[in-house]
N, C-alpha and C positions, 0 to 999 in steps of 0.2 A: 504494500500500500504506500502512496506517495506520503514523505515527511515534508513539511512546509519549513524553510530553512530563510534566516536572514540572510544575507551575505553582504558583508561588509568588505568594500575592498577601496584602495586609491592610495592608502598610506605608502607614503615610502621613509627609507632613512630611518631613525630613531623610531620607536616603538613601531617597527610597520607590524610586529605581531599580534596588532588587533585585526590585521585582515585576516579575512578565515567565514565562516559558516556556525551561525548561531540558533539551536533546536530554541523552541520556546516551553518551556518549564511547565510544569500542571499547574504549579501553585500560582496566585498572584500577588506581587511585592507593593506595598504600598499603592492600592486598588489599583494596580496594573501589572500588563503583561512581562514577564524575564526571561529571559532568553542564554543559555550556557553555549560557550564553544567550547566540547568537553576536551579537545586535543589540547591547549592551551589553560582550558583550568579559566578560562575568562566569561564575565556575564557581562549582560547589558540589561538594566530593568531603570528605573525611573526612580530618583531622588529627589535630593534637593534644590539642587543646581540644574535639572533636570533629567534627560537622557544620560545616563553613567555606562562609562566603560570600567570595569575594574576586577580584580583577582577574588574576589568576595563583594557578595551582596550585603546591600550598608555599608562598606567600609568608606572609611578619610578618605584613601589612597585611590587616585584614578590614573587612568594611561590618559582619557580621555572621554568628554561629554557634550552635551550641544544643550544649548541654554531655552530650547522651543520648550515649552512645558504644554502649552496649548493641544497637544495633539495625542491620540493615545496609541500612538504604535511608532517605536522610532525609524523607520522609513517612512513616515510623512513632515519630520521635520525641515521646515524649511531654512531654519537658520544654519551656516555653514558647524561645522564641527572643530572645538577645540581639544589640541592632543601636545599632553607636553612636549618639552623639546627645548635643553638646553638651560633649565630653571625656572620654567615660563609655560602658561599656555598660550599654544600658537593657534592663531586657523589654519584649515588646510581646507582649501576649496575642492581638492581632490577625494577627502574622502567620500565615499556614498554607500548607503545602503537600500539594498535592491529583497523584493520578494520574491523565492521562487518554490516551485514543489518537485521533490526529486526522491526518485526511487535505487538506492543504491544497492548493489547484490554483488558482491564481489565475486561468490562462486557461479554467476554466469559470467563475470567477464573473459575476455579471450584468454586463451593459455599460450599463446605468445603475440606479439605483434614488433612491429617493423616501423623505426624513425628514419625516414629517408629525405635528400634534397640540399643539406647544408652541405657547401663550398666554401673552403679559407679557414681563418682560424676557427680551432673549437670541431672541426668537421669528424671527431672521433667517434662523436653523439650517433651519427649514422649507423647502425646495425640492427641485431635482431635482439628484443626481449621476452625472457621468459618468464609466465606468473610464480612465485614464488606461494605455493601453498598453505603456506603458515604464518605469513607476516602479513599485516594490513598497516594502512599510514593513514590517519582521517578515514575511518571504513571506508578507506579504496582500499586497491591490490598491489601490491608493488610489484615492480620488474626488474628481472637483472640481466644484465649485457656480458657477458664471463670475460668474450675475449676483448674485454677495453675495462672490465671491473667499473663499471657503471650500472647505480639504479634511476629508474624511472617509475615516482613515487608522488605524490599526494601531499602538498602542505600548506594550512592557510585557504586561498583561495587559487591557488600555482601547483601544476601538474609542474615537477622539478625534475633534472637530468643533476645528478653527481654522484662522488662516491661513496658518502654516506648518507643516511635515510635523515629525514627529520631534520638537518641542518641548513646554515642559510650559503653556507660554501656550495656551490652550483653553477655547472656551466650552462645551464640553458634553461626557461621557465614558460608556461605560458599559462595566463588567467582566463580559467575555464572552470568556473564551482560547478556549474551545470552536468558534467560529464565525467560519469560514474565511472568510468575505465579511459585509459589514453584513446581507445579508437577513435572515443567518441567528441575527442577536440575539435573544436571548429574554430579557436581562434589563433590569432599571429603569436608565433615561437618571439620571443629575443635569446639571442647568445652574448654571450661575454667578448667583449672584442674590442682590444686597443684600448683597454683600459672603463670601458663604457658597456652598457644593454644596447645590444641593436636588433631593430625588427626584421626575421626572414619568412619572408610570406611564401616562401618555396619549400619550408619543409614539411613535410605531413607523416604523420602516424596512422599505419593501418593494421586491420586482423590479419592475421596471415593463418593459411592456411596449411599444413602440411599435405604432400604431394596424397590423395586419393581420402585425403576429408573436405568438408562443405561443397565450394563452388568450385573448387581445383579441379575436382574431377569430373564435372558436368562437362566440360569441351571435350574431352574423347581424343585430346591429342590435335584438337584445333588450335592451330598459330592466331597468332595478333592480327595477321591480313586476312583472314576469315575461311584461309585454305588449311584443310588436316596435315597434317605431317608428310602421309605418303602421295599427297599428291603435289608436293613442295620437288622441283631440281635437287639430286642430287650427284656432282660430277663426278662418276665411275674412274675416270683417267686421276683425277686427285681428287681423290674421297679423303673426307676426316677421317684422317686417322693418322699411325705414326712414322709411314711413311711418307708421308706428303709433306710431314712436319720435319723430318731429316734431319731432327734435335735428338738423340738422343737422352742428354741431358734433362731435359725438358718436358719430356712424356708424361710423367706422373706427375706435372703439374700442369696441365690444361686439358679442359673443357673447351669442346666443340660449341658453338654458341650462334645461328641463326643470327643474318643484320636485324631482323625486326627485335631483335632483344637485346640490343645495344642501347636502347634507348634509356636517357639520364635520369629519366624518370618516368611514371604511367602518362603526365600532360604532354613528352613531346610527342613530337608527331615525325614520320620516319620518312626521310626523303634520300635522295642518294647525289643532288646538288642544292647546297644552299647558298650561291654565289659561292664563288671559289678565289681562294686566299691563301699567300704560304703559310698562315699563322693557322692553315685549315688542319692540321696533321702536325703529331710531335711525336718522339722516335719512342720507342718502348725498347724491351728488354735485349731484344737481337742488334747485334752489331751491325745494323745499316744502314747506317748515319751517312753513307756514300749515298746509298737511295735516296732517302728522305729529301736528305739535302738538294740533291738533284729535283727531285717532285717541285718541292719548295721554290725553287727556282722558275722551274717550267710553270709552278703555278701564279707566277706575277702576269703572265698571258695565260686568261681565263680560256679562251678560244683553241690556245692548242691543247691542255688539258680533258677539253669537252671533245675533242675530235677523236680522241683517241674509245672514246666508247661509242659504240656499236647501238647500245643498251642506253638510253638515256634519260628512264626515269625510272624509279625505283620499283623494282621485281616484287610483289606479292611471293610468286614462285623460286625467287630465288636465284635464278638464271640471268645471267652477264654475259653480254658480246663485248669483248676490247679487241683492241691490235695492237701489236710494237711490232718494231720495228728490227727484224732481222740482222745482224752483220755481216753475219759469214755467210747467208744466202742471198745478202740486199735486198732483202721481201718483206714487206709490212707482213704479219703472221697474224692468224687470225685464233684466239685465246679466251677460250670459254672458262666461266668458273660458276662455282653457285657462291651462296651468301656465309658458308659456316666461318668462321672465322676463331683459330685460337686462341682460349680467352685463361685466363686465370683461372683456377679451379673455385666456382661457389659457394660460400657460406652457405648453411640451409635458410638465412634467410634471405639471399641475393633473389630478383627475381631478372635483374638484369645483367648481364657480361659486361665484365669488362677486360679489352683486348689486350693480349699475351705481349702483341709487337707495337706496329704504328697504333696509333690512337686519334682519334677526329677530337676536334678541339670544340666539336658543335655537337649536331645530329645527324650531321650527313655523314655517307658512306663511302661517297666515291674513294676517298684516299685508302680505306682498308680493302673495296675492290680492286683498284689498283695494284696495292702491294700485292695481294694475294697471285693478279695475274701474271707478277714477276717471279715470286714463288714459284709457281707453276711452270713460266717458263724456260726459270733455271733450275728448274727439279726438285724443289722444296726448299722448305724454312730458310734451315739450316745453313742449304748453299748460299744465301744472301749473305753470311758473316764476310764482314773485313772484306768488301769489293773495292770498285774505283766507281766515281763518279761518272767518267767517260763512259765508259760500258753503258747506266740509266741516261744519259745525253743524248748516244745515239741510241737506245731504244725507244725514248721519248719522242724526238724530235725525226728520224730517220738522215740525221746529218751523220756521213761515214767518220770523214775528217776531224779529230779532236785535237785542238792542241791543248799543251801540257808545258806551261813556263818552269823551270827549276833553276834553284839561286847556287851560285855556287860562290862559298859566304868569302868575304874578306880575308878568313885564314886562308882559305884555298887559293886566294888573287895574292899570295904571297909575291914580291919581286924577286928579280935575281940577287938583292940586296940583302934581303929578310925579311924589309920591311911590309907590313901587313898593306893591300892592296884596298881595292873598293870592290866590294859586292856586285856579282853582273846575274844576269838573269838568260839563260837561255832557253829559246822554243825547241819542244819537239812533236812528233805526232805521234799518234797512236799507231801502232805498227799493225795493217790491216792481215796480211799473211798470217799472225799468232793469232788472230781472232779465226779465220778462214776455218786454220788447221784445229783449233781447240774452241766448238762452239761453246754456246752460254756454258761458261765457265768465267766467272766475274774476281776470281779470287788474286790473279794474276793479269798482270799489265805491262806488256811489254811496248816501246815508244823508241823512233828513231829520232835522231837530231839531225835541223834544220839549219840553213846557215844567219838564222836572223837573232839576235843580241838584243841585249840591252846591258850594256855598260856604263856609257855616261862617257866614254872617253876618260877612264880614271878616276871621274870627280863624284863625288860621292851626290851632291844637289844636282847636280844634270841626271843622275842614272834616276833620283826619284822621277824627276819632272817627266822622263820618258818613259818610267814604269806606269807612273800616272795618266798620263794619254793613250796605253796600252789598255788600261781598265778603261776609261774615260771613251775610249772609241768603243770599242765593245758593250759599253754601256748604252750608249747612243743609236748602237747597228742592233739594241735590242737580244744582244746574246746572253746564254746563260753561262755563271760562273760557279764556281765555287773554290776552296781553298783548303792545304792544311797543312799541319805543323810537325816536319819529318823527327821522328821519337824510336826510342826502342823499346816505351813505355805505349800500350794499346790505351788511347783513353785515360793517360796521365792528367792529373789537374797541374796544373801551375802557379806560381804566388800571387800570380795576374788574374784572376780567374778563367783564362782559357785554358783548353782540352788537347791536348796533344794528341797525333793522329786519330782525328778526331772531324771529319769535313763538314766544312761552314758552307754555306752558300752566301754569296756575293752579288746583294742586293743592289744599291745603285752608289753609284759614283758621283764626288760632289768638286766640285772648283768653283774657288770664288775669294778672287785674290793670289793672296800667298797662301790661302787657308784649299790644303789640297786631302779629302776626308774620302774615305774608303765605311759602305754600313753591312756588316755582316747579322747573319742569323746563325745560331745554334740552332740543331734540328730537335732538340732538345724540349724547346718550345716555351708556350707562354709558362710563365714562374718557374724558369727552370735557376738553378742554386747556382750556377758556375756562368758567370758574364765576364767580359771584361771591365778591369776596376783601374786602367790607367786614362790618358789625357781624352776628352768627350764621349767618357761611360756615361751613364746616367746619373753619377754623381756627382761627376767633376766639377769645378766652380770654372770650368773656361768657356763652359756656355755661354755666363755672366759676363764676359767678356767681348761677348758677338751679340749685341744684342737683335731679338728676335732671330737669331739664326734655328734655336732650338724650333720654335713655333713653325720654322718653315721646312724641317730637315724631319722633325719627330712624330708621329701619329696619335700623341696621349699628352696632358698637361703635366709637368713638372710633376715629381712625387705620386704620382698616380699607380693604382694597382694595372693598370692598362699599359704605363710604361713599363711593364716586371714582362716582355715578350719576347726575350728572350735576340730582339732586334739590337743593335747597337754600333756605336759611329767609331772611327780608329781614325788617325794619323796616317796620311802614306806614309810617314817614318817610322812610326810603329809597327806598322801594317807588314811593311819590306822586312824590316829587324827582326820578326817574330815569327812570320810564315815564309815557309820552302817550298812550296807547291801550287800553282796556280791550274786550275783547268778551265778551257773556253771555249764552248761552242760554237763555231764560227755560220752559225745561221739565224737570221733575222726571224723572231718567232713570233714576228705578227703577222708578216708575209709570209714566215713558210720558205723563205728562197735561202737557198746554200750562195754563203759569198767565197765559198773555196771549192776546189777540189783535190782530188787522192793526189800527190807527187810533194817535189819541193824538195825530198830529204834527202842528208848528204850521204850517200854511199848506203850501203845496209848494215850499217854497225846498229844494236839494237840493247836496250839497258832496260831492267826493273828498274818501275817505280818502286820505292821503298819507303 
């Protein structure tokens, strides 16, 4: 049967522990109604001074009272409410009291449910809880999270997330007396964050049901696009499973996982383009920061990206036509996949994947399509570790030709003196015959040398200034770049915060003055931990120096969580001093037209990149 409950809620700060939920008492106190909040040990009935808040009926001692005497129920008072604070009573026009009728049963509420949707700090609260049997908090039910040792629990008038019950230490709250179990929140969470409560209207709390109880099991094996399972694509040639994934390692930690169940949560909606961005895709666990980075690149021209699919809205069935582009046959190749994608292995209360490798930065798919159909057409996962960019350039683009700049550093420009030299820079190309003879095989890169330089003529400012028109033009002719830093460390950090072999892609090129700036991306992606932290990072005070250069150079405001994307501007001296390896595809990728062709190199001497 329904209880009629006050609820007193708005306090904050100093005594907020009169918010909470107040039963109304048999008896009546001084010819009127009293009302106990038994969690608390606190009443509210009518005295002297009027409406009292306090630890005992009749007592001196109040938290807090409202001076209406006029009225006989305290939710119709209209004067605000005073509540110590400080030596004094204060008003607080926040607080209120509201009537409601509520029927609470803990042993119907669910026996687990699921907080999901928080992103940034605090984001731990997301998992699965289970009812705990034997404890209640305010006759609710409490819940526990094991693998983050968090409860979700009842206090006051605030459904609470922390790690113990009944206290005010708490990452996350939201005021809801009305709902007798978490499912049945319906209002805005806040989290802890930066020192403050902030409101996120994107998390929600639901029942969950284990796989063949409630409504789990009414579909039959029906997907989210409205098609059952077996009559969903699945590609026979690389099927999920552990040979397609050609990780070893890695087997026993992934789940096969359908695109329509990538989704960040049940509100988005699954598309497979939502404008296309390099910031669209960041690298996961597989070492193909060569790929990505390339992707990344290709993807500042939306147009060649979309060409490359066949398929170009998103499969219910699960079925993708793409192409790449061939080398060793010169044949754009025509490259079927379905939608499974390697995902992390699920919590039981996951109802969504999340993927093993590349990862979409949205809800779109295309980039995990993609990858997948480079998987596939270098014969799994696995073969994708530790490639070259060149290889995904011309598969991407169908440009044969790759050149490949390498420094060879000042100690190497040694004179016949001793004396330490200037750093020169020379072209070479991808050597076509190692590809010919050893198809998609990406792991190996062999390259012949070309007779074209960049030295400087000895001087260390000339060799920039023509390294810089070397990016600078290719910037302009619209070619894709990218870059990295030769190591015998795989994915070394450095005191800098960049990644030794490690490939960047090589966003666009800036001149303006003497101020000659080079903007790379880690494939890493938005908030990734490892940026560069010397002259025009995102911290440096030399911005302040240029004014408005930032506003016209950066895509986010100063200090912004928007500027954490992993994007960032360099020095051509920095730039030259820290990377050995340049690679650039010499075709124009809005037109599509090759500005070189196969020759040029000097004799057939031929060297790894390393």
């Amino acid at each position: 049967m329904p209880t009629q409950v006050l609820v007193l809620s708005g306090r904050s700060g100093s005594n907020s522990i009169i918010n909470g939920g107040y039963k109304r008492l048999k008896e009546h106190y001084y010819d009127a109604a009293a009302f106990k909040y038994a969690a608390m040990s606190l009443f509210i009935y009518k005295g002297k001074k009027g409406w009292q808040v306090s630890n005992a009926i009749g007592s001196r001692s109040m938290y807090a009272y409202n001076e209406d005497t006029s009225v006989d129920s305290p939710e119709k008072c209209q004067k605000p409410w005073l509540v110590w604070d400080g030596g004094d009573y204060k008003s607080d026009p926040n607080v209120k009291i509201s009537v409601i009728e509520i029927e609470l049963a803990p042993e119907s509420a669910p026996e687990r449910v699921v907080l999901d949707g928080r992103v940034g700090p605090n984001s731990i609260i997301n998992g699965g809880y289970i009812k705990m049997e034997t404890r209640l908090s305010h006759d609710r039910p409490v819940y526990f999270y094991e693998e983050a040792n968090l409860y979700l629990y009842f206090r006051g008038s605030d459904w609470c997330i922390g790690s113990q019950v009944g206290t005010d230490s708490r990452l996350a709250f939201c005021t809801d007396y009305d709902a007798g179990s978490p499912d049945q929140i319906d209002g805005v969470w806040k989290v802890f964050e930066a020192g403050d409560w902030k409101q996120d209207e994107k998390i929600q709390c639901e029942k969950f049901d284990m796989p063949g109880e409630g409504d789990a099991a009414a579909g039959e094996g029906e997907g989210e696009g409205g098609l059952k399972e077996e009559e969903k694509f699945t590609d026979s040639e690389f099927p999920p499973n552990a040979a397609s994934l050609a990780d070893p390692e890695l087997e026993s930690e992934v789940e096969w996982v359908r695109g329509s169940e990538l989704a960040h949560s049940s509100k988005c909606v699954d598309k497979l383009f939502d404008g296309i961005e390099p910031d669209d895709l960041v690298q996961g666990s597989l070492g193909d920061c060569w790929l990505i980075a390339a992707i990344s690149a290709v993807a500042e021209f939306r147009g060649a990206i979309r060409k490359l699919f066949v398929t170009q809205k998103f499969s219910e069935e699960g079925k993708y036509e793409l192409k790449l582009f061939d080398a060793s046959s010169e044949k754009w190749e025509t490259i079927v996949v379905d939608d499974f994608i390697p995902c992390k292995k699920r919590k039981w209360w996951s109802k969504k994947g999340v993927p093993m490798y590349a990862r979409p930065a949205g809800n779109e798919l295309w980039c995990l399509i993609l990858e997948k159909a480079f998987a596939k057409f270098f014969k799994g996962y696995g073969k994708l570790k530790g490639g070259y960019s060149p290889y995904a350039f011309q598969c991407l683009s169908g440009q044969l030709v790759q050149h490949i700049w390498k420094k060879r550093s000042a100690e190497q420009e040694k004179g016949a003196d001793g004396k330490e030299g200037v750093a020169c820079w020379r072209r070479f190309e991808v050597h076509l015959p190692f590809i010919k003879e050893n198809p998609r095989f990406c792991q190996r890169l062999l390259s012949a040398e070309t007779a074209e330089t960049v030295s400087g003529g000895g001087k260390r400012e000339e060799m920039l200034r023509q390294l810089h028109e070397v990016l600078l033009s290719s910037d302009k002719q619209s070619f894709v770049m990218s870059a990295f830093i030769l190591s015998d460390r795989i994915e070394g950090v450095r005191q800098d915060g960049l990644v030794e072999m490690h490939a960047y892609t090589i966003l666009r090129v800036y001149s303006g003055g003497s101020l000659r700036l080079v903007q790379l991306r880690n494939p890493w992606g938005r908030g990734a931990t490892r940026e560069w932290q010397g002259l025009f990072s995102d911290k440096s005070p030399e911005w302040d120096k240029h004014e408005g250069l930032w506003e016209k150079l950066k895509d986010a405001p100063k200090g912004s969580q928007k500027a954490k994307d992993g994007k960032f501007w360099m020095t051509i001296d920095d730039f030259e001093r820290i990377f050995d390896n340049i690679q650039i595809s010499p075709m124009n990728m809005k037109s599509g037209q090759s500005v070189v062709k196969p020759g040029g190199t000097k004799g057939s001497g031929c060297c790894v990149v390393q």
